[in-house]
Every structure is written in C-alpha cells, then in structure tokens.
N, C-alpha and C positions, 0 to 999 in steps of 0.2 A: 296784524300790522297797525302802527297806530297812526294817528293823522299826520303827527310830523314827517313820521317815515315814510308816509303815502307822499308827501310834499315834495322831501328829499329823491325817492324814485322818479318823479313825474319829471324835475329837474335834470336827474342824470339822462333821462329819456330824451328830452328835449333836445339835450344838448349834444348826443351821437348816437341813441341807440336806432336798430333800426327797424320799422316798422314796413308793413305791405300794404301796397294800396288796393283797395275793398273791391270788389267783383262788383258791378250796377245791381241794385236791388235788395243785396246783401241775404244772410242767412233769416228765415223763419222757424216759429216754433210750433209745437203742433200742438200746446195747449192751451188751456185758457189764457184771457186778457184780465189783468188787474189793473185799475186805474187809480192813479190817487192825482190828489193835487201838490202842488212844491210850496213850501212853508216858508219864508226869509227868516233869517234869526233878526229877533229883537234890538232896535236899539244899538245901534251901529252908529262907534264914533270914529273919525269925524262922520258929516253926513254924505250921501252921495247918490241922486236919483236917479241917472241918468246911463245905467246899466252895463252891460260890456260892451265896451267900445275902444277903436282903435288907440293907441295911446295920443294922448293930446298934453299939452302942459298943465294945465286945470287938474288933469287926473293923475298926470306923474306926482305933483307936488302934495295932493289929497294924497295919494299911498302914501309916497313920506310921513306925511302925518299919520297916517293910521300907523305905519311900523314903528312908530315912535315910544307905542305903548309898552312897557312892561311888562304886564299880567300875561297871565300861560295862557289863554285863549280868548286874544280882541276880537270882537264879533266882525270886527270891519276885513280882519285879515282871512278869520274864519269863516266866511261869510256862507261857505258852501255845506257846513256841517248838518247834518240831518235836511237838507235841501227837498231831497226825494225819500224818505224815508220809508222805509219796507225792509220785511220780511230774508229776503235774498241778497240783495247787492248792496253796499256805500259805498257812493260817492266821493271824488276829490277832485275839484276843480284846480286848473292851472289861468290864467289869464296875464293879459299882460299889466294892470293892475298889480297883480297879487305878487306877481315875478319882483317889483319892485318896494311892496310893502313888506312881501316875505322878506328881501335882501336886508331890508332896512331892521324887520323886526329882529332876524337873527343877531343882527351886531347890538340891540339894545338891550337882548336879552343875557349875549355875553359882556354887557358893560362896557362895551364899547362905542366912541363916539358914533353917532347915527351918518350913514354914508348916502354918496347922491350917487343912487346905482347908474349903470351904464343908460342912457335915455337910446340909443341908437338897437342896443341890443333888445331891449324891452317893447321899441316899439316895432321890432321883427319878429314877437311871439305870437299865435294865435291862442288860441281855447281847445287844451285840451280835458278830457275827462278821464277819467282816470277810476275807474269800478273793480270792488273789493267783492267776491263772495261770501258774505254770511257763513260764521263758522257752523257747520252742522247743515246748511243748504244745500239740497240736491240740483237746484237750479244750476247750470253750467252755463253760464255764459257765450252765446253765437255771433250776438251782433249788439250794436248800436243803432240806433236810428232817429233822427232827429230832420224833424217836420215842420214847417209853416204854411198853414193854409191845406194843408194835408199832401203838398211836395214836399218829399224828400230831399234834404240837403248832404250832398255828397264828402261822404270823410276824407280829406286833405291826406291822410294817414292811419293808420290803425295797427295795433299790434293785441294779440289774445292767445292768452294762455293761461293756465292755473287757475283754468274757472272764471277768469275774470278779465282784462285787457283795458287798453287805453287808445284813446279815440280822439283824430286833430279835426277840429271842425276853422272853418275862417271866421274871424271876428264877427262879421255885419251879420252870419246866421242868426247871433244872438240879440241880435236889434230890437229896445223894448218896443218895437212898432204896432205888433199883436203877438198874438199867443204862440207859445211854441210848445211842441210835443215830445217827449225824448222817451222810446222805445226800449227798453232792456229786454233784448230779447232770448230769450234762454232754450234749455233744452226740455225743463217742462212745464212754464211757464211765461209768459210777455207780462213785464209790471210795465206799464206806460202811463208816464208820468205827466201832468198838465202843468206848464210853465205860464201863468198868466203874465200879463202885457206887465202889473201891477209889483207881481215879484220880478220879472225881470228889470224892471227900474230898480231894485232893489239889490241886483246882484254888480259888481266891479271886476 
C-alpha cells in the first residue's frame, strides 16, 4: 500500500468505518522489546513547532499553506513518513492538521484552485495512526500503546486486522509537553518507539 493510499484509507475510516473500543490494558507480546527513537523529516515548509494540537486558526491557515505545494511529497504534509522506522510496521499518521493540508494539497495537485477546507469538520478530528505490516514481517500486529510518563493513554477507538490496524488516540495525548512512548506491539515482537518532547514539536 502506498502512502497516499494509507491517507485515503485512514479518511474513509474516519469518516464511517467501524472500529472496537480496546479492552483496559490492551494485548501483550511475548517477545522481545526493540526500542528506537522517531526521526522528524527535514526541513518542513511552512514552519511549525508547536506539535499536534487541537485545531486553532494559526494552524488551520499554516496547513493551507503547506497544501498549497505541488511537489509529490511536502515534508510539512508528509510529515509522518519514516517517523518510527523499523523492521515490521509503517506508519500513517491522520491529524487534524493534515486533514486540512491533505484536502488542500489534493486540489493543488489536481490543478485546481487551493480550497478552505470545512474548519468545523477538522476541528472535530483526533489523531489517528494508522500501522502497515512490513511486506515479508512475521510480526502480527496486537496492540497499540501509547504512554506519557509511562501511563498509558486509552484509544478513543481501534480497529486491527491484516496484520496491522488503526488506532484513535485524543489530540492533548500528543502534547509536545514531554516525551511520549508508542508501543507496537506484536505477536513476536514489541518495537517501542521514543517520541521526544523535541520531535513532537516537530509533528502537526
């Protein structure tokens, strides 16, 4: 699957599919832990430090700008590409950010005038993730788990299947405040992924 398509799914998800809400404590795995750290992609235009966060008008109008670009992959849009990068699973982040700069980039990419997406719709999105298995991974996909302070934040929503699923978390979990932890947890392996204070300013 490729990114756009990851994009396009996470969309139709959003908007009626239906997902289960997660058991307290969620699934564990019985194997090792891999740890890495999350990378921000380079050089993101416009700029934006101030991480995912509820929609505000500062950052409705920043997305416009960033969808405004062109080129087949803005870092400001893409912003979640190679994020967590490993072995097993990719990533595709949804936000309410991206909800708006995606809208926007699609129309510029078909040459059409740049639109001021719905602001009411966008700012009723949360954060979700959205995890691909690695083609040829035996890792199978159980759970998500996403931590601050090493509490667990409870998924809004969840749906998993084909190895892989998609995960609603609420906006403020991802608050550049301190670090965050996000869990892939598998069937034979955990990759847990270290979200610094530093990249999370860096994600929208």
């Amino acid at each position: 699957m490729t990114r756009l398509q990851a994009q396009l799914v996470m969309v139709a998800a959003l908007a009626g599919a239906a997902m289960l809400i997660p058991r307290p404590g969620g699934a564990q795995a019985a194997g090792a832990t891999v740890s890495i750290t999350a990378q921000a992609r380079p050089n993101p235009t416009p700029a934006w430090g101030k991480g995912i966060l509820p929609l505000t008008p500062e950052s409705y109008y920043n997305a416009i700008e960033c969808g405004k670009q062109a080129v087949s992959d803005p870092p400001c849009v893409f912003w979640d590409t190679g994020i967590c990068k490993n072995e097993d699973f990719t990533l595709a982040w949804y936000t309410p950010y991206k909800q708006v700069a995606y809208e926007v980039w699609l129309a510029v990419r078909a040459k059409k005038p740049a639109p001021q997406p719905n602001y009411q719709a966008a700012s009723r999105t949360r954060v979700t993730i959205g995890v691909t298995p690695v083609k040829g991974t035996k890792n199978v996909l159980k759970e998500v788990v996403v931590k601050r302070g090493g509490k667990p934040m409870l998924a809004m929503d969840r749906s998993v299947s084909g190895g892989g699923g998609r995960f609603t978390f609420d906006t403020p979990d991802f608050a550049p405040t301190a670090a965050v932890t996000l869990d892939l947890v598998g069937s034979e392996r955990t990759i847990s992924c270290q979200l610094p204070a530093a990249v999370l300013r860096q994600m929208r």
